[in-house]
ChimeraX commands (.cxc) that place a marker at each C-alpha (Angstrom):
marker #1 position 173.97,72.35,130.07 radius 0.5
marker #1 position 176.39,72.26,132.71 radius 0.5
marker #1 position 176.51,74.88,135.47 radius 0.5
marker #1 position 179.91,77.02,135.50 radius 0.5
marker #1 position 181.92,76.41,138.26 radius 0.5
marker #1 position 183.98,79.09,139.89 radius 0.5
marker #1 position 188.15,78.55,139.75 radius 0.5
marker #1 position 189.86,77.27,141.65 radius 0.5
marker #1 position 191.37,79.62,144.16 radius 0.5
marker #1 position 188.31,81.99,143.37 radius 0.5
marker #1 position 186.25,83.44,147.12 radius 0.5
marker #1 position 183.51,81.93,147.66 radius 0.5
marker #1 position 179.75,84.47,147.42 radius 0.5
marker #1 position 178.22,85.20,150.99 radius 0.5
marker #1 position 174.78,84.26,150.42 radius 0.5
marker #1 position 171.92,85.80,152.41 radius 0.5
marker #1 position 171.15,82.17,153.37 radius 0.5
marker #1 position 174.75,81.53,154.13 radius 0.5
marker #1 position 174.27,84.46,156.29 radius 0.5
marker #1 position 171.46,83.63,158.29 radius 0.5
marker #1 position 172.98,80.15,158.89 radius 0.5
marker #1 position 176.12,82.26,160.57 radius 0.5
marker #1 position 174.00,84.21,162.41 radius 0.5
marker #1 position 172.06,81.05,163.80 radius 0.5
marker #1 position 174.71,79.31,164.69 radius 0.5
marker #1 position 176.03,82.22,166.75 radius 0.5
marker #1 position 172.79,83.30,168.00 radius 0.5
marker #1 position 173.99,82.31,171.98 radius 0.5
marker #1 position 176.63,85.00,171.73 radius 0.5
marker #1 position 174.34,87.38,169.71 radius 0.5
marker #1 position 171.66,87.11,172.65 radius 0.5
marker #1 position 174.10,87.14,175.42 radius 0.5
marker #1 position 175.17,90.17,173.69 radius 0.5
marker #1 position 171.67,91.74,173.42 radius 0.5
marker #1 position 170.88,91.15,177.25 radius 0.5
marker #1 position 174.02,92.54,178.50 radius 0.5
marker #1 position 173.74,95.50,176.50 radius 0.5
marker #1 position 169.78,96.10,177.99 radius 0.5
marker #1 position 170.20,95.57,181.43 radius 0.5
marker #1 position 173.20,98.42,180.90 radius 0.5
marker #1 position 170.82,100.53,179.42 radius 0.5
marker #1 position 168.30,100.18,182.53 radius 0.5
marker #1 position 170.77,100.49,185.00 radius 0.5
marker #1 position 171.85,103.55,183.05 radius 0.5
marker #1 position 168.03,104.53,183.12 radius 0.5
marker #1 position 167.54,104.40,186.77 radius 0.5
marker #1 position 170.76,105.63,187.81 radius 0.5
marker #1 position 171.69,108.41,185.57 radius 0.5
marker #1 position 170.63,112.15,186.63 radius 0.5
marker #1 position 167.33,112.67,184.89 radius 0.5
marker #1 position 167.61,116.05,183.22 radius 0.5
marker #1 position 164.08,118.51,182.68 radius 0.5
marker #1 position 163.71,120.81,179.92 radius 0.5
marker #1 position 162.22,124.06,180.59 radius 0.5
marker #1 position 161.12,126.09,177.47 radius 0.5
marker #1 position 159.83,129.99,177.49 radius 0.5
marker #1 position 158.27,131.37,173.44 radius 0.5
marker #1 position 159.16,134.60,172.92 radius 0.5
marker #1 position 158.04,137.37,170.15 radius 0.5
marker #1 position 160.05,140.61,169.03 radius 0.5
marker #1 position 158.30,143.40,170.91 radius 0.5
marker #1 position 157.87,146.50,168.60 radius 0.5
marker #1 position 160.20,148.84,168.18 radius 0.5
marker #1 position 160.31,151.62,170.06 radius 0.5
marker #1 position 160.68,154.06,167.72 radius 0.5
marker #1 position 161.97,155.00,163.77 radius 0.5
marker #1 position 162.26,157.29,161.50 radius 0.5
marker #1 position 158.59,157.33,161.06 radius 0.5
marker #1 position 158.47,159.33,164.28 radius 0.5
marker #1 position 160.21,162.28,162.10 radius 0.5
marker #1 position 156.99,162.26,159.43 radius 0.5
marker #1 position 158.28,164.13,156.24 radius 0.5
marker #1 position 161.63,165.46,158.16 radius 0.5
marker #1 position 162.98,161.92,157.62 radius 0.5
marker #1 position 164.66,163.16,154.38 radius 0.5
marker #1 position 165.06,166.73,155.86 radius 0.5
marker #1 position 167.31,164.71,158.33 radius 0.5
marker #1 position 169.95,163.16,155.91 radius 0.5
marker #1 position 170.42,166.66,153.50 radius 0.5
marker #1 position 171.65,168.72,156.74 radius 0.5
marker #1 position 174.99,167.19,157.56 radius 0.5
marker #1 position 174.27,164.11,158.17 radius 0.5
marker #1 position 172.52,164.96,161.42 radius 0.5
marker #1 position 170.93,161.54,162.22 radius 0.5
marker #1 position 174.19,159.51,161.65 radius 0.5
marker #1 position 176.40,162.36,163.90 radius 0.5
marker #1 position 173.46,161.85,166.88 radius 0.5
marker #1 position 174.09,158.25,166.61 radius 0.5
marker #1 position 170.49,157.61,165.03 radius 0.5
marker #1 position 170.02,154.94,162.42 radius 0.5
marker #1 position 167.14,156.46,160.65 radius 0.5
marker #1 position 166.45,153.07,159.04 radius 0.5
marker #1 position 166.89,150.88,162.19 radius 0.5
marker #1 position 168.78,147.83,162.16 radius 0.5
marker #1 position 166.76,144.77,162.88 radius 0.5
marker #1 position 165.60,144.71,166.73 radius 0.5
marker #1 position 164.82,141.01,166.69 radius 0.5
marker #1 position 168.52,140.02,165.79 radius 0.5
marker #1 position 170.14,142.09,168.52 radius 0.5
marker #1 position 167.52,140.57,171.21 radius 0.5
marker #1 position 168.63,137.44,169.87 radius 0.5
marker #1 position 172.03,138.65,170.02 radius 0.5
marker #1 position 172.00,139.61,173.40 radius 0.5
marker #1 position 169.65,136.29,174.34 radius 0.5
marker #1 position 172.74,134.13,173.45 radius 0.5
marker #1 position 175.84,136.49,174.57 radius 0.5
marker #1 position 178.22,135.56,176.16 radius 0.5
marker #1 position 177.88,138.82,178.15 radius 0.5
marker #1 position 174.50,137.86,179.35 radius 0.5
marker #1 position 175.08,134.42,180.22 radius 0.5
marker #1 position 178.33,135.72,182.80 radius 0.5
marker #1 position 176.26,138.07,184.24 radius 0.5
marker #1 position 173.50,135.69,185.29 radius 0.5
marker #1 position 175.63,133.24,186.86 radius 0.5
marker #1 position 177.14,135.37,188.91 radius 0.5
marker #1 position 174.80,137.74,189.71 radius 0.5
marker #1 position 172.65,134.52,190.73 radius 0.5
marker #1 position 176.07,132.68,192.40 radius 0.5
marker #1 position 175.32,129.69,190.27 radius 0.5
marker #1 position 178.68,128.72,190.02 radius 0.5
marker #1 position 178.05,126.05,193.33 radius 0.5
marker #1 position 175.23,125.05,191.65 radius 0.5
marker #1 position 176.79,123.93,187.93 radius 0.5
marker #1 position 179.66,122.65,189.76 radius 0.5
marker #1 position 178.12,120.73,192.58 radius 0.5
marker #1 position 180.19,118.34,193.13 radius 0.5
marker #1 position 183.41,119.99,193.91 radius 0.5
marker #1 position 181.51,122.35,196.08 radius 0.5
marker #1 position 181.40,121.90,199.59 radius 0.5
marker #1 position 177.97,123.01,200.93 radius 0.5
marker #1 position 178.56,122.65,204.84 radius 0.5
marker #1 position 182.18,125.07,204.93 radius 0.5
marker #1 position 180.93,127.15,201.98 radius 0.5
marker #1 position 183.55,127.10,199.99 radius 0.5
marker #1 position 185.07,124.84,197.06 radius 0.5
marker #1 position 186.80,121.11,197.95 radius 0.5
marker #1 position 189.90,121.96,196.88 radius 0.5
marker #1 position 191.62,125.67,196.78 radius 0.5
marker #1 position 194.26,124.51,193.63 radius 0.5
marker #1 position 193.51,127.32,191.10 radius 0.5
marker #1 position 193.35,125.02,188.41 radius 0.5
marker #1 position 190.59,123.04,190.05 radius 0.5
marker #1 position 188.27,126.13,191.01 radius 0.5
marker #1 position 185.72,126.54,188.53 radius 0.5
marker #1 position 185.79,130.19,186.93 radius 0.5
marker #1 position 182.84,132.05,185.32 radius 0.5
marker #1 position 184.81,131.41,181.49 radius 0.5
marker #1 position 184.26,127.44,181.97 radius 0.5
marker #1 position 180.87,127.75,183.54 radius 0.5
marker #1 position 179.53,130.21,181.27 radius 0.5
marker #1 position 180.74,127.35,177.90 radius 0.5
marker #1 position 179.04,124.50,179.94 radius 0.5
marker #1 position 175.92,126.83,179.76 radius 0.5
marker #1 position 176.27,127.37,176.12 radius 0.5
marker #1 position 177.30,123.60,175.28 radius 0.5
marker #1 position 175.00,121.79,177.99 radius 0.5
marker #1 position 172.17,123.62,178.80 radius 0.5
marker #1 position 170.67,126.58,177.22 radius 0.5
marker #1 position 169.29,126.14,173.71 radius 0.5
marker #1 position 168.16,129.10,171.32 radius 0.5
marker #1 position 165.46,128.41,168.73 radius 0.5
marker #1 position 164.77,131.04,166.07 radius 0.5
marker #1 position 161.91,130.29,164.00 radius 0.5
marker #1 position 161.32,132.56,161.26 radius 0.5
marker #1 position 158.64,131.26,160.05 radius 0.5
marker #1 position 156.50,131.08,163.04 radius 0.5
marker #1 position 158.46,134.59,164.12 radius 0.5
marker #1 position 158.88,132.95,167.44 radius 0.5
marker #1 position 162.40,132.43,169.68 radius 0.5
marker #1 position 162.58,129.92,171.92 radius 0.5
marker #1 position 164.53,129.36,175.16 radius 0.5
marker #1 position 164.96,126.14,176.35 radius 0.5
marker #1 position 166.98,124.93,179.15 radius 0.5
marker #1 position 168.28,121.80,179.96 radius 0.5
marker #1 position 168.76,121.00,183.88 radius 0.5
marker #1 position 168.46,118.19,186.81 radius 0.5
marker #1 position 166.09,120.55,188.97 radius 0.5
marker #1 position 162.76,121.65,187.13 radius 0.5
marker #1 position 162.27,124.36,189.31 radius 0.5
marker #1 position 165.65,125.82,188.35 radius 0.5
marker #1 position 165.46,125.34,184.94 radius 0.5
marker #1 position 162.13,127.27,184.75 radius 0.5
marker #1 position 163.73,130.10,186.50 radius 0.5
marker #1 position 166.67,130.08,185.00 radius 0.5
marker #1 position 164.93,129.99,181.76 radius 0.5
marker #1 position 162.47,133.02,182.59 radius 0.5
marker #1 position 165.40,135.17,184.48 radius 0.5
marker #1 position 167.90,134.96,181.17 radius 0.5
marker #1 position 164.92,136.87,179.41 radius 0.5
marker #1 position 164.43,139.17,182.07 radius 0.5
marker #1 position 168.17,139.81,182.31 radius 0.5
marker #1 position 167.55,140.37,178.06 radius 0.5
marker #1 position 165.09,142.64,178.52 radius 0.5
marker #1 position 166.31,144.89,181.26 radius 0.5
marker #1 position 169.71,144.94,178.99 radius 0.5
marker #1 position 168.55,145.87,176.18 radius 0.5
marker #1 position 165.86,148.66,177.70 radius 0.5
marker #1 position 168.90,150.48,179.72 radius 0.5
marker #1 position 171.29,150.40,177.20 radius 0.5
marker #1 position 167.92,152.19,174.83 radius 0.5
marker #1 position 167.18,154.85,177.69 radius 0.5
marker #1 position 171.67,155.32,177.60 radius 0.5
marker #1 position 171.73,155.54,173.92 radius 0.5
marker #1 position 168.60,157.92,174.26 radius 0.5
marker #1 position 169.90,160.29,176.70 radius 0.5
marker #1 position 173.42,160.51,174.87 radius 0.5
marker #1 position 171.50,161.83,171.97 radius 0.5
marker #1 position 169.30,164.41,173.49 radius 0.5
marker #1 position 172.19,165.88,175.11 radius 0.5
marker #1 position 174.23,166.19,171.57 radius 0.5
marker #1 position 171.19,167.40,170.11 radius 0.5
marker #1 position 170.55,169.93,172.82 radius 0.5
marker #1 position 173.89,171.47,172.29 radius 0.5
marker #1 position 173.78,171.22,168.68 radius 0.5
marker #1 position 170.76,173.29,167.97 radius 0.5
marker #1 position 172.60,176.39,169.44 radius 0.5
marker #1 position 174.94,175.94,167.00 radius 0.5
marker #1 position 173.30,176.94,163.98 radius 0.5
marker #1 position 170.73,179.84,163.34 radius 0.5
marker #1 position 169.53,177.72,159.73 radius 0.5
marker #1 position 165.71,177.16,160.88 radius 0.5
marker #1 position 165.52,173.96,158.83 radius 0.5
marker #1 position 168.43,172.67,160.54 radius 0.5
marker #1 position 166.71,173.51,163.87 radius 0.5
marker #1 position 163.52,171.72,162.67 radius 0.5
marker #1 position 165.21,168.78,161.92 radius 0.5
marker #1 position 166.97,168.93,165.49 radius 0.5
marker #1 position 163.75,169.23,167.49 radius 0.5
marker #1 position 162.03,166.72,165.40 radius 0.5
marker #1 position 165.29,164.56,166.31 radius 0.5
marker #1 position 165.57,165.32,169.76 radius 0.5
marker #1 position 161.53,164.59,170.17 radius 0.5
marker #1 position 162.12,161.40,168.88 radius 0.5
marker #1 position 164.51,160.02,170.86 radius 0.5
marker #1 position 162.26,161.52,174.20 radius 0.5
marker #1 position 159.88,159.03,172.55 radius 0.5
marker #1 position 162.11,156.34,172.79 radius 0.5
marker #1 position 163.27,156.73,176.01 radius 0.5
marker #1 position 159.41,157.24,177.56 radius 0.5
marker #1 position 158.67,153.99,175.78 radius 0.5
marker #1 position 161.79,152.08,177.37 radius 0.5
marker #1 position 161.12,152.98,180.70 radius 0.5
marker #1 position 157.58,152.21,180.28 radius 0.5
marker #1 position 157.64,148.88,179.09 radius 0.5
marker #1 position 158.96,145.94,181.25 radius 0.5
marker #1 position 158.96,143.35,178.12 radius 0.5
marker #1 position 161.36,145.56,175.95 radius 0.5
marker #1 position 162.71,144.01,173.14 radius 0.5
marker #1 position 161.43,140.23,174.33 radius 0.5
marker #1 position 157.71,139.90,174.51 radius 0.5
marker #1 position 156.52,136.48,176.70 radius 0.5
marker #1 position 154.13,134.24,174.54 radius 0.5
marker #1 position 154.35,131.73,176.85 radius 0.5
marker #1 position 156.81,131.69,180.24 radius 0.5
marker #1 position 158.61,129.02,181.44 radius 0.5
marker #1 position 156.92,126.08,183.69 radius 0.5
marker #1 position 159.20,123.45,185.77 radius 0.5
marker #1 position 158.39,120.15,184.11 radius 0.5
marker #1 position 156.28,117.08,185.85 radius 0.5
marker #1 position 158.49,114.40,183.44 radius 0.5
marker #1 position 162.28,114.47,182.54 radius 0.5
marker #1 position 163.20,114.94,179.31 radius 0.5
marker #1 position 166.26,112.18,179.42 radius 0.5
marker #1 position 165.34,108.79,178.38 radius 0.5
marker #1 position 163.95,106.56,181.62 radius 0.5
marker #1 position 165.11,102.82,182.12 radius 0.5
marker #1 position 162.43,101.14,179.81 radius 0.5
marker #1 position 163.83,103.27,177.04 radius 0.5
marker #1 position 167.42,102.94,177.17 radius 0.5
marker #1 position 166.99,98.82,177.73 radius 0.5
marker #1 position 165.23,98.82,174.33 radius 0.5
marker #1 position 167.82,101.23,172.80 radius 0.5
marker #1 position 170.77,98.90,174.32 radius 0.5
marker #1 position 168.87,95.70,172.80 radius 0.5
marker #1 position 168.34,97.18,169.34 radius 0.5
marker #1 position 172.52,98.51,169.59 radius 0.5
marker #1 position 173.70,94.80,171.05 radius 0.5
marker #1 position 171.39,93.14,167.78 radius 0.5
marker #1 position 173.30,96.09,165.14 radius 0.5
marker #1 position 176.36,94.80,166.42 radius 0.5
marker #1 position 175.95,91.44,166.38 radius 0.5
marker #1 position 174.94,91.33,163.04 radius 0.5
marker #1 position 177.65,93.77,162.16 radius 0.5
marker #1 position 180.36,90.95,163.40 radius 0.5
marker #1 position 178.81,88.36,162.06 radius 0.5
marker #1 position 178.90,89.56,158.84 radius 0.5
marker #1 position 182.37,90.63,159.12 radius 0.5
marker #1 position 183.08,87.15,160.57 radius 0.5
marker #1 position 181.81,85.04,157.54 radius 0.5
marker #1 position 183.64,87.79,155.02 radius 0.5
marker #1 position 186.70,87.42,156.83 radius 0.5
marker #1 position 186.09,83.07,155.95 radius 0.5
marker #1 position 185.69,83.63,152.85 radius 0.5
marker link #1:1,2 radius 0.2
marker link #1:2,3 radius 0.2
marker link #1:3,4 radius 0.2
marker link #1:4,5 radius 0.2
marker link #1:5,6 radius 0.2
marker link #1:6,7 radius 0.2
marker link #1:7,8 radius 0.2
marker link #1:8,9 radius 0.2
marker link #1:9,10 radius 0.2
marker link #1:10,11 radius 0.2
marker link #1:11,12 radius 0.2
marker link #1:12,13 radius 0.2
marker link #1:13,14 radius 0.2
marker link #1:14,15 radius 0.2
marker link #1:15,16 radius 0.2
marker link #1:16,17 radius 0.2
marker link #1:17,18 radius 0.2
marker link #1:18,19 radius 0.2
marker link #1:19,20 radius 0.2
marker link #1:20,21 radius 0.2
marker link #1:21,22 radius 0.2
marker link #1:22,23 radius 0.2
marker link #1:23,24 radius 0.2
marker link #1:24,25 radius 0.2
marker link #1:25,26 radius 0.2
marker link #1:26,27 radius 0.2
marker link #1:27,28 radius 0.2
marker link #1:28,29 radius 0.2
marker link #1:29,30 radius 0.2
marker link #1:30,31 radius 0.2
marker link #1:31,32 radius 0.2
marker link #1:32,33 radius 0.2
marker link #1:33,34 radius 0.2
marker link #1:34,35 radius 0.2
marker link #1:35,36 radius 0.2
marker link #1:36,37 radius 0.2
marker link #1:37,38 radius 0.2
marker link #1:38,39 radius 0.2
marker link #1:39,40 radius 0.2
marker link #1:40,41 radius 0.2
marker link #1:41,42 radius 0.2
marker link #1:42,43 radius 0.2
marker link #1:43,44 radius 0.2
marker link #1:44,45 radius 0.2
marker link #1:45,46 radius 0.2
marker link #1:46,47 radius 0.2
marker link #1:47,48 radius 0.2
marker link #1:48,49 radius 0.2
marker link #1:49,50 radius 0.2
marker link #1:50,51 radius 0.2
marker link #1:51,52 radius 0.2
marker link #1:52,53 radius 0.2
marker link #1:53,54 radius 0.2
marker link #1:54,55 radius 0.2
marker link #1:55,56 radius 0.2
marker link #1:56,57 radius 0.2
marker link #1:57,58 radius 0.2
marker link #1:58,59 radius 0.2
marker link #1:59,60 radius 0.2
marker link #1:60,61 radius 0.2
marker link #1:61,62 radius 0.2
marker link #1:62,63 radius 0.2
marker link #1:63,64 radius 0.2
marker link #1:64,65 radius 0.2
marker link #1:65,66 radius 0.2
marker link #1:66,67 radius 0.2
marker link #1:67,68 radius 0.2
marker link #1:68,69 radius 0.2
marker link #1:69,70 radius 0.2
marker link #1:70,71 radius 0.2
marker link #1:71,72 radius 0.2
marker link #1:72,73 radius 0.2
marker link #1:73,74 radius 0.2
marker link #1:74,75 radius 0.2
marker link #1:75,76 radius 0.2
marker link #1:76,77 radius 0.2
marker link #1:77,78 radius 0.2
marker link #1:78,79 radius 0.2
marker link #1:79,80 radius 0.2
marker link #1:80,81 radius 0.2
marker link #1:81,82 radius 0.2
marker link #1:82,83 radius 0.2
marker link #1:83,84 radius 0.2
marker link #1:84,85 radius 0.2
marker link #1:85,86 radius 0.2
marker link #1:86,87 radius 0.2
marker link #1:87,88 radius 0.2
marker link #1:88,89 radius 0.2
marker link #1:89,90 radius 0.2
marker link #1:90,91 radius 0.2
marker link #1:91,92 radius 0.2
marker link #1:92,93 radius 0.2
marker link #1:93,94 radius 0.2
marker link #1:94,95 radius 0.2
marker link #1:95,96 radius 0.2
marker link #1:96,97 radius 0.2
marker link #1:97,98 radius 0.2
marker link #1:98,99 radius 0.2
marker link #1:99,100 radius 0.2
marker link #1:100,101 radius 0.2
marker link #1:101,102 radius 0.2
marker link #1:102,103 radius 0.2
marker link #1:103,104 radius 0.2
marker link #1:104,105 radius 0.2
marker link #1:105,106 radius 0.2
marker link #1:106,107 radius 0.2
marker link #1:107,108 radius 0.2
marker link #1:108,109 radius 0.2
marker link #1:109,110 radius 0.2
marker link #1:110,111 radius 0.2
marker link #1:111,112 radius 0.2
marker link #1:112,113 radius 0.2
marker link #1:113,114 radius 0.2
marker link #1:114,115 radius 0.2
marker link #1:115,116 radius 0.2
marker link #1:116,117 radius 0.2
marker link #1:117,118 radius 0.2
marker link #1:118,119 radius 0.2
marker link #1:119,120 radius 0.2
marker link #1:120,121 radius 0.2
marker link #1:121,122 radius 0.2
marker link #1:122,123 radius 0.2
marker link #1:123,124 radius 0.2
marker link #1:124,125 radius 0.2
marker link #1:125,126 radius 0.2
marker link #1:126,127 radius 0.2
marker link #1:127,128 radius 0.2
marker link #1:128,129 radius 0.2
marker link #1:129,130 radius 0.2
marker link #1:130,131 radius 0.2
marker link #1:131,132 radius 0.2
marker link #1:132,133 radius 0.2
marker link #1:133,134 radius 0.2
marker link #1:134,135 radius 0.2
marker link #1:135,136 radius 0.2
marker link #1:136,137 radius 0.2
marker link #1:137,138 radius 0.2
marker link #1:138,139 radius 0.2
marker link #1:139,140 radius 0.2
marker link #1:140,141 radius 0.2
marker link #1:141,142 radius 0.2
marker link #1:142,143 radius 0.2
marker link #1:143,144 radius 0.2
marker link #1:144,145 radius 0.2
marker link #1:145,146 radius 0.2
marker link #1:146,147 radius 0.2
marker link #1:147,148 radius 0.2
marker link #1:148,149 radius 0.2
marker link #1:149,150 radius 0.2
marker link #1:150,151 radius 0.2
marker link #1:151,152 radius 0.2
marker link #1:152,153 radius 0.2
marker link #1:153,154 radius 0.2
marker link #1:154,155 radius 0.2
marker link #1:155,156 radius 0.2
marker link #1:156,157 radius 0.2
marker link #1:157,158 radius 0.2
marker link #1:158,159 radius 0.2
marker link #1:159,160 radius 0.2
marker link #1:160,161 radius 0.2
marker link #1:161,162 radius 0.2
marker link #1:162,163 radius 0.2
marker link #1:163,164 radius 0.2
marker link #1:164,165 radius 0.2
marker link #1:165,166 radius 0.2
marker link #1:166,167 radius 0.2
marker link #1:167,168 radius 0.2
marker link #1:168,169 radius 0.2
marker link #1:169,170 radius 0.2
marker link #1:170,171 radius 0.2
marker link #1:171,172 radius 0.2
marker link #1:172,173 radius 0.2
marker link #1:173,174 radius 0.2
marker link #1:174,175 radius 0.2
marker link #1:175,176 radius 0.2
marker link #1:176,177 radius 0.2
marker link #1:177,178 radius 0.2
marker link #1:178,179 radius 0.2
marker link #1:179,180 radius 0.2
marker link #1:180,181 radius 0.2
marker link #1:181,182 radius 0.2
marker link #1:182,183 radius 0.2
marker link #1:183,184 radius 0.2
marker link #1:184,185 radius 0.2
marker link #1:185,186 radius 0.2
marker link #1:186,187 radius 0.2
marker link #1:187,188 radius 0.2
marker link #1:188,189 radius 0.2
marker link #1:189,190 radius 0.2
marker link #1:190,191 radius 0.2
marker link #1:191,192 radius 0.2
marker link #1:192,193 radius 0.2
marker link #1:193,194 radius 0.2
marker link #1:194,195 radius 0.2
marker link #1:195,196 radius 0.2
marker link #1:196,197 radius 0.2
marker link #1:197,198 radius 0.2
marker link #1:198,199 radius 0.2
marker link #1:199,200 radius 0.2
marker link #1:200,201 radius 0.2
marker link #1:201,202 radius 0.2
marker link #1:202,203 radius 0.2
marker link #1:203,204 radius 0.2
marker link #1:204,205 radius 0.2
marker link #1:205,206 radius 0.2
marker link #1:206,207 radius 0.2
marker link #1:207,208 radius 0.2
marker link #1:208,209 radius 0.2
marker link #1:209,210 radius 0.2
marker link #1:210,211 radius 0.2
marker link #1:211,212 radius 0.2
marker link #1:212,213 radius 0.2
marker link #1:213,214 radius 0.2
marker link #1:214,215 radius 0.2
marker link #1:215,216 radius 0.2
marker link #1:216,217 radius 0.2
marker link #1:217,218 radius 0.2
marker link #1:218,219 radius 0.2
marker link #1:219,220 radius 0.2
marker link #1:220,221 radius 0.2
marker link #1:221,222 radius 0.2
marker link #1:222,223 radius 0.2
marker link #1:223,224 radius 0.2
marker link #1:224,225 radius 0.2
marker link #1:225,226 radius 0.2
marker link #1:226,227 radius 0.2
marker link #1:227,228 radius 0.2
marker link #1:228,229 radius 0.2
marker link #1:229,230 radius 0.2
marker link #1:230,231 radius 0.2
marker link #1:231,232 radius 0.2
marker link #1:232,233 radius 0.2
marker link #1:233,234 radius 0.2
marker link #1:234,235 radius 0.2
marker link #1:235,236 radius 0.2
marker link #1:236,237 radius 0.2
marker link #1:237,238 radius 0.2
marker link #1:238,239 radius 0.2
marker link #1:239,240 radius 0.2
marker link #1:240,241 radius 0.2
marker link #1:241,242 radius 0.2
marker link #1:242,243 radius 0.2
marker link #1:243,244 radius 0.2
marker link #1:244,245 radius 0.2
marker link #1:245,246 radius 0.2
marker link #1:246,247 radius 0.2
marker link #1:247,248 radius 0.2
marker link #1:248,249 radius 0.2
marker link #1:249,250 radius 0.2
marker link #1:250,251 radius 0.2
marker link #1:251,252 radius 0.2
marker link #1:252,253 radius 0.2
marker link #1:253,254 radius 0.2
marker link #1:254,255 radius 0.2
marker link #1:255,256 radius 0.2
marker link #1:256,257 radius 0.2
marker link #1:257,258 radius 0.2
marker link #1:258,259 radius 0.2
marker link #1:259,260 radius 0.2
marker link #1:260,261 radius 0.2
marker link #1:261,262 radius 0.2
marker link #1:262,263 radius 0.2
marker link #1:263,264 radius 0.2
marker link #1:264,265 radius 0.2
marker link #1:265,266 radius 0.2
marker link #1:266,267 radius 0.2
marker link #1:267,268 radius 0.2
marker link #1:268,269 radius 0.2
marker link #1:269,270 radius 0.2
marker link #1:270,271 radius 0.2
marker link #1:271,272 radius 0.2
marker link #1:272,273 radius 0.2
marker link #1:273,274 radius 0.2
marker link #1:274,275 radius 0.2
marker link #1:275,276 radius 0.2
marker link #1:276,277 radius 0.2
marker link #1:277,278 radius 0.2
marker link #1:278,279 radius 0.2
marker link #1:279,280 radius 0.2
marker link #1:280,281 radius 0.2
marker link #1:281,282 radius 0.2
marker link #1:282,283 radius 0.2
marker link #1:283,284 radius 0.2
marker link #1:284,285 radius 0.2
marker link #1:285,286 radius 0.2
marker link #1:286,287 radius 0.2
marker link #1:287,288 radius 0.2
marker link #1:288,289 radius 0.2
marker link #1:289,290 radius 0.2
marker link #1:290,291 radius 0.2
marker link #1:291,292 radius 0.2
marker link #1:292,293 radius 0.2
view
């Protein structure tokens, strides 16, 4: 029997061995190709900035306090007028581990670290001038501000990990100087920490004062018991803030500068560049022989 021919006018199949027979013949340009794009990638390699990750594990520290700390008042507490929510007490708690994570990752935080540290010079060296002290040029536009610097922080170099499963957080940042990065790394939760424990001994001293004038309000001994049992509570808290340095951010393991950059080095980024330069040579090969036929 007779094989079927295709009509006329019909495209011709690409066969893989057609294909391999394009792709021989233009093997020159597809190797030419391939060691253009690997020497880019080593020159890339060895002149690029190498970059060094610095990562810090972190655990919740317990809370402070609760409503366990008002034993079988706790209920006592929400009968009388609300007295808990009116003091400014969540009797429940909200969760302590997602406002230090909160807080980790705030905007707020991140500001106040770069310029309480004057790191502005140092994200934006290169339109700093080290030897008059002051930046290159003095156009508004082209003075870094504290809004810009605090996004390329966000978007560049500090990463946030929360693992729930592990119930560890961790801080990582990304930077050309390992020793800064370590610091930088270890001061953010510091900065957390000593945050989170002032605005606890604030909130704490707010509430013993409301509760100190609202227990000579009313003569209704329950009430008072409540009060006292309220007002001893929050003492608590605040004795427990100022005693403990690792508030809400307990250190598993700090931050260490790193011996070995975390960017890819020149050996790396060749083979990456050869592997791209072969994609794309077979890529336009193909194309090449689809477009023939």
């Amino acid at each position: 029997m007779d094989r079927p021919t295709a009509p006329a006018g019909a495209p011709d199949e690409i066969t893989f061995r057609d294909f391999l027979e394009d792709l021989k013949r233009a093997r020159l340009a597809v190797i030419t190709l391939m060691c253009v794009f690997t020497l880019a990638g080593v020159l890339l390699g060895l002149f690029s900035t190498k970059e060094y990750e610095a990562t810090t594990v972190l655990m919740p520290a317990a809370p402070s306090g609760g409503s366990s700390g008002l034993g079988g008042l706790a209920q006592l507490a929400s009968e009388y007028g609300g007295l808990a929510s009116l003091a400014g007490i969540n009797l429940p708690g909200a969760s302590a581990r997602d406002e230090a994570l909160a807080v980790l990752q705030s905007e707020l935080l991140t500001q106040r670290y770069i310029q309480e540290n004057h790191l502005l010079p140092v994200l934006y060296a290169s339109k700093w001038d080290s030897a008059k002290g002051a930046w290159k040029s003095q156009e508004p536009k082209k003075i870094p501000t504290l809004w810009l610097a605090n996004r390329y922080f966000k978007n560049n170099i500090r990463a946030v990990v929360d693992d729930r499963k592990s119930g560890t957080i961790e801080l990582t940042i990304r930077w050309k100087n390992p020793q800064q990065a370590a610091q930088w790394a270890n001061g953010l939760v510091q900065m957390a920490n000593s945050y989170l424990r002032n605005k606890e001994i604030g909130e704490a001293e707010r509430n013993i004062e409301y509760l100190n004038g609202l227990v000579s309000k009313t003569n209704v001994v329950e009430e008072q018991q409540v009060i006292y049992a309220l007002m001893e509570q929050q003492i608590d808290k605040e004795m427990i803030a100022r005693d403990r340095e690792e508030f809400a951010l307990k250190v598993v393991d700090p931050a260490f500068p790193p011996d070995k950059p975390s960017s890819a080095g020149p050996l790396l980024r060749g083979l990456l560049g050869c592997v791209l330069a072969l994609f794309l040579g077979v890529i336009i090969v193909f194309i090449q022989r689809a477009w023939r036929a």
